[in-house]
N, CA, C and O atoms as a CHARMM CRD file, in Angstrom:
* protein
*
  308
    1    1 UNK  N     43.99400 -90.21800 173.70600 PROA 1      0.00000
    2    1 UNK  CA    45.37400 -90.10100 173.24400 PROA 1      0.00000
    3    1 UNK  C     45.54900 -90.78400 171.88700 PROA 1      0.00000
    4    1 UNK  O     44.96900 -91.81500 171.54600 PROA 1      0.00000
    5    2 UNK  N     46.45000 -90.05900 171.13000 PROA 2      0.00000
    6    2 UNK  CA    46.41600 -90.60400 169.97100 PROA 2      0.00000
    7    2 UNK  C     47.67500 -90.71700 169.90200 PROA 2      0.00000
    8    2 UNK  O     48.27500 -90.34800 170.91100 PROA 2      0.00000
    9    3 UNK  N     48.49100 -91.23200 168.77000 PROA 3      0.00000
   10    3 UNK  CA    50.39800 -91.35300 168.15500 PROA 3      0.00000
   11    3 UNK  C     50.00900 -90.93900 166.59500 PROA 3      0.00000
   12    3 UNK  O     49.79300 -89.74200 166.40500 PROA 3      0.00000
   13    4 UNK  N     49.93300 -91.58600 165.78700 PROA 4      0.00000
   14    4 UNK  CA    49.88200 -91.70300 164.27100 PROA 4      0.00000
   15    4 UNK  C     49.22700 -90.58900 163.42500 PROA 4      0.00000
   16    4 UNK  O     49.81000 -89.87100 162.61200 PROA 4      0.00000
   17    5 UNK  N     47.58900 -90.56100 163.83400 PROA 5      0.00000
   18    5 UNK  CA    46.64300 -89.54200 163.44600 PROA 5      0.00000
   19    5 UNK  C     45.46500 -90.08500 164.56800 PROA 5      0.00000
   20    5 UNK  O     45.58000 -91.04600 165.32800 PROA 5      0.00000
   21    6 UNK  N     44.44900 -89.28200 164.44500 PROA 6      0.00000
   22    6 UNK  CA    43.25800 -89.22800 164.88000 PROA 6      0.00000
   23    6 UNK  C     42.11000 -88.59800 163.97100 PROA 6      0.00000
   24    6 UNK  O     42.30500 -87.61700 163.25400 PROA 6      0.00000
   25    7 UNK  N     40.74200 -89.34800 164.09100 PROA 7      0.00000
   26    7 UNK  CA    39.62700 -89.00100 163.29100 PROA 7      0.00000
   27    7 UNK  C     38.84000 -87.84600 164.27400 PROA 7      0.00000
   28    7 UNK  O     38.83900 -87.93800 165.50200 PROA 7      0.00000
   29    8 UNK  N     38.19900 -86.78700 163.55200 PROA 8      0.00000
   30    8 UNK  CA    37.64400 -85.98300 163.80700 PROA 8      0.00000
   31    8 UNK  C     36.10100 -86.03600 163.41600 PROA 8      0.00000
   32    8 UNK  O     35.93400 -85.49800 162.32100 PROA 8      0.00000
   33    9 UNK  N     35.21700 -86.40000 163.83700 PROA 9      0.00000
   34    9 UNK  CA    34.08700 -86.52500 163.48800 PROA 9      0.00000
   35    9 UNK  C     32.91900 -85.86100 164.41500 PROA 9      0.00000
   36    9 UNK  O     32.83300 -85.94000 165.64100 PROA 9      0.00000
   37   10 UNK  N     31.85600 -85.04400 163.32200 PROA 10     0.00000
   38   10 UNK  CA    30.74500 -84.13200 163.97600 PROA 10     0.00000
   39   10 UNK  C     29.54300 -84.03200 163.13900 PROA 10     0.00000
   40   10 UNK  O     29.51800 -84.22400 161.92300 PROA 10     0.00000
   41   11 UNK  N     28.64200 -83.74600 163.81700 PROA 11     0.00000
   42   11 UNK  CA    27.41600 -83.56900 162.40100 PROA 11     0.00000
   43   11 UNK  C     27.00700 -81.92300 162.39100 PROA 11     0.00000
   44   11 UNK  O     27.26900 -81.07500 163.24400 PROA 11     0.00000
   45   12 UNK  N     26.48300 -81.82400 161.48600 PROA 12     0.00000
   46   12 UNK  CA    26.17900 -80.45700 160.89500 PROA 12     0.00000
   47   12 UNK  C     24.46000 -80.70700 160.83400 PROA 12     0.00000
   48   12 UNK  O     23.88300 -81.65100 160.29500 PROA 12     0.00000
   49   13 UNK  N     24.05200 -79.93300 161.32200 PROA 13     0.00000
   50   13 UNK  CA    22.42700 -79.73200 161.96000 PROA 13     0.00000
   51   13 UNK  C     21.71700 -79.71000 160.19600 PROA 13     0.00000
   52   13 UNK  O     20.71600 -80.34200 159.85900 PROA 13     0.00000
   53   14 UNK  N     22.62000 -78.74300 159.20800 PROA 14     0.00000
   54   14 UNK  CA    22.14300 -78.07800 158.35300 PROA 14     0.00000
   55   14 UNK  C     23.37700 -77.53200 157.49500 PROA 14     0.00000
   56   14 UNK  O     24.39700 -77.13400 158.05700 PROA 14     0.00000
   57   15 UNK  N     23.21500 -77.53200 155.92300 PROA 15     0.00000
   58   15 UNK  CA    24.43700 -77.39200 155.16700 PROA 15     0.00000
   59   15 UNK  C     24.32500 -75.69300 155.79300 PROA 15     0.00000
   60   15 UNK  O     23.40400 -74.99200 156.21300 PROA 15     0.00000
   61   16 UNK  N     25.69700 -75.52500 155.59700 PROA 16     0.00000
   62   16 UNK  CA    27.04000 -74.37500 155.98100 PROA 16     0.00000
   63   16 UNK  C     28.09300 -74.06900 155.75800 PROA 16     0.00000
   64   16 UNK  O     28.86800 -74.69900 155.03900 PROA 16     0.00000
   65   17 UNK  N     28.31000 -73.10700 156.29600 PROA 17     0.00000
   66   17 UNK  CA    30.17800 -72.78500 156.47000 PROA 17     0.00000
   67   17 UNK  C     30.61200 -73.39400 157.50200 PROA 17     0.00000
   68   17 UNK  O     30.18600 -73.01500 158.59300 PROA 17     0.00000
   69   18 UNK  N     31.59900 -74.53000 157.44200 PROA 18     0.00000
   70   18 UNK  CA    32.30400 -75.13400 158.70900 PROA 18     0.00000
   71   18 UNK  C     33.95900 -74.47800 158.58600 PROA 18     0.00000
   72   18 UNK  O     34.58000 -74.15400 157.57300 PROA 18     0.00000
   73   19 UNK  N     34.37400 -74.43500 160.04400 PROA 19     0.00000
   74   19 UNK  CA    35.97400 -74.42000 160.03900 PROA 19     0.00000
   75   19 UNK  C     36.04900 -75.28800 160.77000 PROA 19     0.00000
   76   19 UNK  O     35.28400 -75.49500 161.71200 PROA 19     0.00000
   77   20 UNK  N     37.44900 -76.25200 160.29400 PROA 20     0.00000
   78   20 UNK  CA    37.82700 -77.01900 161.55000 PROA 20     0.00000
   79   20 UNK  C     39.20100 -76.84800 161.42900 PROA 20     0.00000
   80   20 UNK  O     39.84700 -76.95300 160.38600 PROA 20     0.00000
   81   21 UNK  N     39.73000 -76.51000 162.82800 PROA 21     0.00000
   82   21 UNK  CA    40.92000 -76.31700 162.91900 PROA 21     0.00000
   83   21 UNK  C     41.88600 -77.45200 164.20400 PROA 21     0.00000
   84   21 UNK  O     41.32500 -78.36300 164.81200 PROA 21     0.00000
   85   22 UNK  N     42.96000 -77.19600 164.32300 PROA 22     0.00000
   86   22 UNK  CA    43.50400 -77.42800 165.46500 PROA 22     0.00000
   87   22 UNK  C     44.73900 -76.88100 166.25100 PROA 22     0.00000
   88   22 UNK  O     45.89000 -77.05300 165.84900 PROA 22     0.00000
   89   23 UNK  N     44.46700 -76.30100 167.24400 PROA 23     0.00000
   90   23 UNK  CA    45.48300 -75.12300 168.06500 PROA 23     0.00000
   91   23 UNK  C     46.30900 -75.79400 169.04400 PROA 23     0.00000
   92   23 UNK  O     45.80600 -76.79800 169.54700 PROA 23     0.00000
   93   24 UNK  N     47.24100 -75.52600 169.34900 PROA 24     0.00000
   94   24 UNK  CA    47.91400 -76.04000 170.32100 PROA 24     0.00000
   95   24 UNK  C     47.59000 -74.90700 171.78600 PROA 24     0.00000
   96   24 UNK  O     46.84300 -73.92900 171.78000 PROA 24     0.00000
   97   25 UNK  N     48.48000 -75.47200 173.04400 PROA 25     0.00000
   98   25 UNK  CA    47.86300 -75.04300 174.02300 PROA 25     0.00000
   99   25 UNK  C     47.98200 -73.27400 174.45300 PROA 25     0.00000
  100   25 UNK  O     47.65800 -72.84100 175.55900 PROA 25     0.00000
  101   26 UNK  N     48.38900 -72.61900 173.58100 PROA 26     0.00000
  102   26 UNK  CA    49.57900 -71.33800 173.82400 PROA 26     0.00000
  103   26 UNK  C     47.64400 -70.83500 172.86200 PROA 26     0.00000
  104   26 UNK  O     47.03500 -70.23300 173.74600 PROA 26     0.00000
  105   27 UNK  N     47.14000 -70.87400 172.15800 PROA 27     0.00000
  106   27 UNK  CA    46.06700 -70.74800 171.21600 PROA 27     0.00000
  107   27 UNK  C     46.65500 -70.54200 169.76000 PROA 27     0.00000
  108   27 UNK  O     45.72800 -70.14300 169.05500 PROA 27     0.00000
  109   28 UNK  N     47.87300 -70.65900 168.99600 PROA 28     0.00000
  110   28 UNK  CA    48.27600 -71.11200 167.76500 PROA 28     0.00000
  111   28 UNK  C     47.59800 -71.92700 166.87800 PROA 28     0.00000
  112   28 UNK  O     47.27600 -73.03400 167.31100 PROA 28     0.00000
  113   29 UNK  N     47.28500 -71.62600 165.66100 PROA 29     0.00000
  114   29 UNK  CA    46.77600 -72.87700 164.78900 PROA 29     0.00000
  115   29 UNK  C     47.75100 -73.43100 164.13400 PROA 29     0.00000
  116   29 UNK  O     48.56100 -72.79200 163.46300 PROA 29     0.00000
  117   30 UNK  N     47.75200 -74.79800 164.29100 PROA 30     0.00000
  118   30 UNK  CA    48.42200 -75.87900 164.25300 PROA 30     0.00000
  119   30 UNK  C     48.70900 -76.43800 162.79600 PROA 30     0.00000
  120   30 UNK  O     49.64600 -76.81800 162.09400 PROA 30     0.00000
  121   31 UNK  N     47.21500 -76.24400 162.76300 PROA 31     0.00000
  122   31 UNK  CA    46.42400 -77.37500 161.42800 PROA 31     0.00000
  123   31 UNK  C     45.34200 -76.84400 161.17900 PROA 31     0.00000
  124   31 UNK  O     44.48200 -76.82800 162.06000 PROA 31     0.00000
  125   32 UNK  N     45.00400 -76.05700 159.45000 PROA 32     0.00000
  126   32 UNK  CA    43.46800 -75.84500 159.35700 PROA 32     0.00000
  127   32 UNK  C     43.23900 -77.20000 158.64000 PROA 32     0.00000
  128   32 UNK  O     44.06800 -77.48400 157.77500 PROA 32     0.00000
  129   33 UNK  N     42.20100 -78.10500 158.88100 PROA 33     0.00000
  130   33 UNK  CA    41.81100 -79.25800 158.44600 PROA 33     0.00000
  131   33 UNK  C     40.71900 -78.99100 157.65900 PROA 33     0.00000
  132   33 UNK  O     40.72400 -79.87500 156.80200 PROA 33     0.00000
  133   34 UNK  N     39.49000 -78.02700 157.41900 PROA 34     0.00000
  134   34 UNK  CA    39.27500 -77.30500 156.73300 PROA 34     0.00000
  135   34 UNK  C     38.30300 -76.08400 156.77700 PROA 34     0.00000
  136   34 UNK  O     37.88300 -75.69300 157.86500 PROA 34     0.00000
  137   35 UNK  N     37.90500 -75.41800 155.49800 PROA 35     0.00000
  138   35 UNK  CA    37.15800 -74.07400 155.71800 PROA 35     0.00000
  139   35 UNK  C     36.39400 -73.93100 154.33700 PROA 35     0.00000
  140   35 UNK  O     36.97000 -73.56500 153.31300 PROA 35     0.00000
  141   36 UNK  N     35.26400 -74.19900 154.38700 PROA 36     0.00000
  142   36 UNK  CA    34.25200 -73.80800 153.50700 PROA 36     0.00000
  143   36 UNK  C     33.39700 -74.40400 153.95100 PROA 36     0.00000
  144   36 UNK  O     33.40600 -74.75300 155.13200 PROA 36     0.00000
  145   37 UNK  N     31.98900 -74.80800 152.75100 PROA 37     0.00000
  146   37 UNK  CA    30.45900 -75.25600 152.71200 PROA 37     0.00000
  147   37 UNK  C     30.80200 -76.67300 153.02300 PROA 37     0.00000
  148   37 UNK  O     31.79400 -77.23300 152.55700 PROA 37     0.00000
  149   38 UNK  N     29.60500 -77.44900 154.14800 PROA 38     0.00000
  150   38 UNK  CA    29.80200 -78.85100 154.34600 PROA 38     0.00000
  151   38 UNK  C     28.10700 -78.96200 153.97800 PROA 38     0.00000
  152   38 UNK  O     27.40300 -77.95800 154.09400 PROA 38     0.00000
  153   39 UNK  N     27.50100 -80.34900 153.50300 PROA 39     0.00000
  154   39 UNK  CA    26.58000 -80.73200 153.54700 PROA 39     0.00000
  155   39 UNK  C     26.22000 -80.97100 154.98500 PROA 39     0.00000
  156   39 UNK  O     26.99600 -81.01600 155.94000 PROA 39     0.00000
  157   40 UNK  N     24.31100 -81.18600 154.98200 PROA 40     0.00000
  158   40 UNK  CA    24.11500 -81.42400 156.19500 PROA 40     0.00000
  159   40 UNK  C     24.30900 -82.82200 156.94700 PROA 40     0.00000
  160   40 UNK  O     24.01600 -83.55400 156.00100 PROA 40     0.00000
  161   41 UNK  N     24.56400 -83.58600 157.86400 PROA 41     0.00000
  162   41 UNK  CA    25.10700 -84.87900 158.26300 PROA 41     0.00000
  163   41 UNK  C     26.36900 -84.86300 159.26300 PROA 41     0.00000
  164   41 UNK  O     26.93800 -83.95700 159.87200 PROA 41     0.00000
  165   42 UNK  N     26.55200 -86.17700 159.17800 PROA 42     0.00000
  166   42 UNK  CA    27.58400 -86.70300 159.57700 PROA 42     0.00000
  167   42 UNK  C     28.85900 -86.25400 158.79700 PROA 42     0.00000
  168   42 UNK  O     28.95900 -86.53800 157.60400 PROA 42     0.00000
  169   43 UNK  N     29.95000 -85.47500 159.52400 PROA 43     0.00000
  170   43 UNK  CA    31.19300 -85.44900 159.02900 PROA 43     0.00000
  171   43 UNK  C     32.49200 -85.65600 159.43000 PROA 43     0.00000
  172   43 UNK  O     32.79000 -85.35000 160.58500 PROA 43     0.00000
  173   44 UNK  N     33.54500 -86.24500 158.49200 PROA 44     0.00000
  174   44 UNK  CA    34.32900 -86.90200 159.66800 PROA 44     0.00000
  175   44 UNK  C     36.15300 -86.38300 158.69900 PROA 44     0.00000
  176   44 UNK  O     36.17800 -86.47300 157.47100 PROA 44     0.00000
  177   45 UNK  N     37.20500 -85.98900 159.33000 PROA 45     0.00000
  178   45 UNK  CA    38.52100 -85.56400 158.77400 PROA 45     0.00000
  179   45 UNK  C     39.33300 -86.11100 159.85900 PROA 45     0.00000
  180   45 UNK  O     39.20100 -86.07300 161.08200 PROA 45     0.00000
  181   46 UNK  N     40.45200 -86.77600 158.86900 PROA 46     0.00000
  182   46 UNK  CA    41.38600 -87.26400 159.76200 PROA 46     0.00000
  183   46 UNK  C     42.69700 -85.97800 159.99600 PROA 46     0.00000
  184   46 UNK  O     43.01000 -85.15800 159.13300 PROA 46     0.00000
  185   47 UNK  N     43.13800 -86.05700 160.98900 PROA 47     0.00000
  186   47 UNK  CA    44.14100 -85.63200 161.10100 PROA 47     0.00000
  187   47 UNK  C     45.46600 -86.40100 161.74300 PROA 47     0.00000
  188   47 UNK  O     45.49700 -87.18700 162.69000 PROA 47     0.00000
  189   48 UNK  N     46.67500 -85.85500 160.81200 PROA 48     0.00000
  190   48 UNK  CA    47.80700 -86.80800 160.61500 PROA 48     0.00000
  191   48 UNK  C     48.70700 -85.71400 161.36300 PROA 48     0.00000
  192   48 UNK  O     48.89700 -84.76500 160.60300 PROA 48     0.00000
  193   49 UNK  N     49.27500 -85.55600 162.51700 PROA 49     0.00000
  194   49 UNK  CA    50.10800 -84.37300 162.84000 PROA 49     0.00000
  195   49 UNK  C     51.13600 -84.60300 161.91400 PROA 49     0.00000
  196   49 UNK  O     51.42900 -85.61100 161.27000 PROA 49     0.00000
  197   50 UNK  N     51.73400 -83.24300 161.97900 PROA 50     0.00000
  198   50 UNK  CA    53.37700 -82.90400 161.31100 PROA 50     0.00000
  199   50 UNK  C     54.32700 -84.01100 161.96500 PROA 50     0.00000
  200   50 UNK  O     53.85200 -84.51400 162.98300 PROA 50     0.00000
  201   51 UNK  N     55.41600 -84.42200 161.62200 PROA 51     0.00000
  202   51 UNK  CA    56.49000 -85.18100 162.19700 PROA 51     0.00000
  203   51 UNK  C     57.10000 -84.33700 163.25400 PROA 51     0.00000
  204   51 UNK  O     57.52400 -84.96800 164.22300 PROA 51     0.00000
  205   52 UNK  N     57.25800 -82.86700 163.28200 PROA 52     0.00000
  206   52 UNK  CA    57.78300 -82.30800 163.94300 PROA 52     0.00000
  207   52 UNK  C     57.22100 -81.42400 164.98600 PROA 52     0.00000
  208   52 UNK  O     57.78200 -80.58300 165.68900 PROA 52     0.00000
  209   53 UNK  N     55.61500 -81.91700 164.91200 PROA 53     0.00000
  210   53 UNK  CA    55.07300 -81.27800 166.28800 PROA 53     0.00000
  211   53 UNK  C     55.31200 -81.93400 167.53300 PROA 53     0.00000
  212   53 UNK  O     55.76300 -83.07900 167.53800 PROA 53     0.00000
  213   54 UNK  N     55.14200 -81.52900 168.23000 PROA 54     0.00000
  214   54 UNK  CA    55.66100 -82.20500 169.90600 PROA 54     0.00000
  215   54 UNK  C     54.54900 -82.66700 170.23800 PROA 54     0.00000
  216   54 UNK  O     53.54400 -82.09100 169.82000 PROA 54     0.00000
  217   55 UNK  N     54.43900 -83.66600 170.96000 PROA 55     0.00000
  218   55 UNK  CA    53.74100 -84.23300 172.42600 PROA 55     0.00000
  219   55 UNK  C     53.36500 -83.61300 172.91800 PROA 55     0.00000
  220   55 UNK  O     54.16500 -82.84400 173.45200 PROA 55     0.00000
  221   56 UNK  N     51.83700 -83.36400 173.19900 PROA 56     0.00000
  222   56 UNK  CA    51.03600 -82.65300 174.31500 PROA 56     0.00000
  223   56 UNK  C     49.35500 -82.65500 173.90100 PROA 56     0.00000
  224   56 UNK  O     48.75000 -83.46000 173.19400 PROA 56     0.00000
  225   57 UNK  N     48.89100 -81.54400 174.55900 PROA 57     0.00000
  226   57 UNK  CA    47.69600 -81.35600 174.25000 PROA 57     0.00000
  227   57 UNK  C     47.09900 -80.07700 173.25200 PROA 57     0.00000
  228   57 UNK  O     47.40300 -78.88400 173.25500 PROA 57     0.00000
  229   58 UNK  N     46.36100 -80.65400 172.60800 PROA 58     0.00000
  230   58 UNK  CA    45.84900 -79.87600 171.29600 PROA 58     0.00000
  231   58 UNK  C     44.43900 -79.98900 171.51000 PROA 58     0.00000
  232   58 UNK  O     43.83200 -80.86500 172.12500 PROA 58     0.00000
  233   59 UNK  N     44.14000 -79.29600 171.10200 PROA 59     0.00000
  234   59 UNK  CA    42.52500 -78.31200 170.42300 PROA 59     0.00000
  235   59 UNK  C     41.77800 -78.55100 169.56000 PROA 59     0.00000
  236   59 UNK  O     42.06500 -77.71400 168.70500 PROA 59     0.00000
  237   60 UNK  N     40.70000 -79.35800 169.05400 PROA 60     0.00000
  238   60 UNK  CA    39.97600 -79.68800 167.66800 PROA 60     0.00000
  239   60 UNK  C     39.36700 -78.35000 168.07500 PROA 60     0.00000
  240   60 UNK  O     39.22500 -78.08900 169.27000 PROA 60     0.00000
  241   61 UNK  N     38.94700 -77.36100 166.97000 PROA 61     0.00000
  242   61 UNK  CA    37.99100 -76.67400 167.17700 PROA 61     0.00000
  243   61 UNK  C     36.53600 -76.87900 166.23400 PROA 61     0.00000
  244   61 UNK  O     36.98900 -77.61000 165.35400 PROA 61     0.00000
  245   62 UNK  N     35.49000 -76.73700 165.98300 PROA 62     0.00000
  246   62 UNK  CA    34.60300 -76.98800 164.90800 PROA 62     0.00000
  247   62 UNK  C     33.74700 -75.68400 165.09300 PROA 62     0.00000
  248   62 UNK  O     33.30700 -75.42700 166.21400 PROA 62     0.00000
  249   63 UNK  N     33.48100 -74.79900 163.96000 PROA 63     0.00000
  250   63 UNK  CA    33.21000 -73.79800 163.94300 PROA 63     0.00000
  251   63 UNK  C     32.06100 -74.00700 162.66400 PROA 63     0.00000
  252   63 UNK  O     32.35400 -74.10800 161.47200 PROA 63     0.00000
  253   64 UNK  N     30.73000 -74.04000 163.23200 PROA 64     0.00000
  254   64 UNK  CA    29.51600 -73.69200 162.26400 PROA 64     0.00000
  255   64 UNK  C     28.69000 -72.83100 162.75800 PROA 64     0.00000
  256   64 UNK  O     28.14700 -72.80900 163.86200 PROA 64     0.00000
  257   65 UNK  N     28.59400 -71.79500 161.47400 PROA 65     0.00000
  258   65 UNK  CA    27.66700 -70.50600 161.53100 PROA 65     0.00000
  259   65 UNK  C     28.21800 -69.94100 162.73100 PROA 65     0.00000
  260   65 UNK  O     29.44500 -69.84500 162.71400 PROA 65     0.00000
  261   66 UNK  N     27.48100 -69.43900 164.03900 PROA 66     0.00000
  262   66 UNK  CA    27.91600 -68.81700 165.20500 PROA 66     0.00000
  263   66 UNK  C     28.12700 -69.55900 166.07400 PROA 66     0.00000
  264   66 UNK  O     28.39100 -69.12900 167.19700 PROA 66     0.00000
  265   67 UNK  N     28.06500 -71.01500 165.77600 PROA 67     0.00000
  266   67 UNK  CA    28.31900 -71.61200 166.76100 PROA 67     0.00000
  267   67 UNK  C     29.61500 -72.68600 166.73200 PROA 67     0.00000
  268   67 UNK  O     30.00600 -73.09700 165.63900 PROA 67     0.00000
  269   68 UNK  N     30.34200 -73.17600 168.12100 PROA 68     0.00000
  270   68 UNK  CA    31.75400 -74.01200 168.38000 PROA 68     0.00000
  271   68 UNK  C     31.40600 -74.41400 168.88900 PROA 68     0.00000
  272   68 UNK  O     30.49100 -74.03900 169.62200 PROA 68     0.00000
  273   69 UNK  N     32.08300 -75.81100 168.82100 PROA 69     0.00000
  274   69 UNK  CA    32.38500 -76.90700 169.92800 PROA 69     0.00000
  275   69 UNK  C     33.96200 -77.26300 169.79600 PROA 69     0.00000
  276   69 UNK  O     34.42000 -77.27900 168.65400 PROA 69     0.00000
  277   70 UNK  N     34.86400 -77.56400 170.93600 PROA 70     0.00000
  278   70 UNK  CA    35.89000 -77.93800 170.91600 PROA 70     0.00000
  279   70 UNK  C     35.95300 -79.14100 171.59700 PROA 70     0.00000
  280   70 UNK  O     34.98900 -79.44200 172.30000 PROA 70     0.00000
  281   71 UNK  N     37.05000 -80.00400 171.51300 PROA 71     0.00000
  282   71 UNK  CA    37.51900 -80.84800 171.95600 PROA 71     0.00000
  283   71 UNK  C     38.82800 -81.42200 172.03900 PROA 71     0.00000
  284   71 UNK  O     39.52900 -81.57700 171.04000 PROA 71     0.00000
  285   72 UNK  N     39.27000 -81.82400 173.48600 PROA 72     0.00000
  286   72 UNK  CA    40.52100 -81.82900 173.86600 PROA 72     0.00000
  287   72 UNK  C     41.11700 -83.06700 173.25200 PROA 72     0.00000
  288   72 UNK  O     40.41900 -84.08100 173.28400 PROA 72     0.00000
  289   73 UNK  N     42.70500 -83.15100 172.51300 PROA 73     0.00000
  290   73 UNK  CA    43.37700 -84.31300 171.77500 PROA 73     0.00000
  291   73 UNK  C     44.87800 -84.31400 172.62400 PROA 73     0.00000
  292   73 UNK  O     45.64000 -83.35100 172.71500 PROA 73     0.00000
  293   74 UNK  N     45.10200 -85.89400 173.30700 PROA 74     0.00000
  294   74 UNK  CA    46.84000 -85.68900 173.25700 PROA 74     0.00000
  295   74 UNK  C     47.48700 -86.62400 172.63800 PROA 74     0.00000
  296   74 UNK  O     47.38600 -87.84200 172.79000 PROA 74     0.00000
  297   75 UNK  N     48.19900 -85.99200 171.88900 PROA 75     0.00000
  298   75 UNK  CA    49.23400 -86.19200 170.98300 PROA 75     0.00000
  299   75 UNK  C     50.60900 -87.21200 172.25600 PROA 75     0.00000
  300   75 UNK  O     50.72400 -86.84600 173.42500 PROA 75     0.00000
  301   76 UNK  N     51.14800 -87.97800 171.89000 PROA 76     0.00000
  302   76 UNK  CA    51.76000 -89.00500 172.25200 PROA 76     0.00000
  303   76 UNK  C     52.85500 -89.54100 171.31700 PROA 76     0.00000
  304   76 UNK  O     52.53700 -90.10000 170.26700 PROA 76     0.00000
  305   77 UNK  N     53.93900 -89.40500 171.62300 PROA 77     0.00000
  306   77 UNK  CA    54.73600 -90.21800 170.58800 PROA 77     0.00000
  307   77 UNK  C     55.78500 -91.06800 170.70300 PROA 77     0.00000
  308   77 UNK  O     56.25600 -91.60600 169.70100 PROA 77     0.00000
């Protein structure tokens, strides 16, 4: 659970195309946090919700090459 923001952090096997997004529970995107080439490593984006999103549960998604991983965030305020 987070209030303020939360850090998003993942590594990349190999430089790429990353998306990282975040959807709320309906599947809406929320927040693109971002979309292009990442080096290979450790990578990390904070996310600051809107003032006017609501309380609940949200979606990190991380999208490299053909492959995702998601992970579940709740928002608290």
């Amino acid at each position: 659970p987070f209030n303020y923001k939360t850090n998003i952090s993942f590594n990349i096997p190999k430089a790429g195309q990353v998306q990282v997004r975040v959807y709320d529970m309906m599947g809406r995107v929320v927040s693109s946090l971002y979309d292009g080439n990442l080096d290979q490593g450790k990578q990390q984006f904070e996310w600051q919700p809107d003032a006017q999103l609501q309380p609940g549960v949200y979606f990190c998604k991380v999208q490299f090459n053909q492959q995702s991983q998601s992970v579940l965030m709740v928002l608290v305020r």
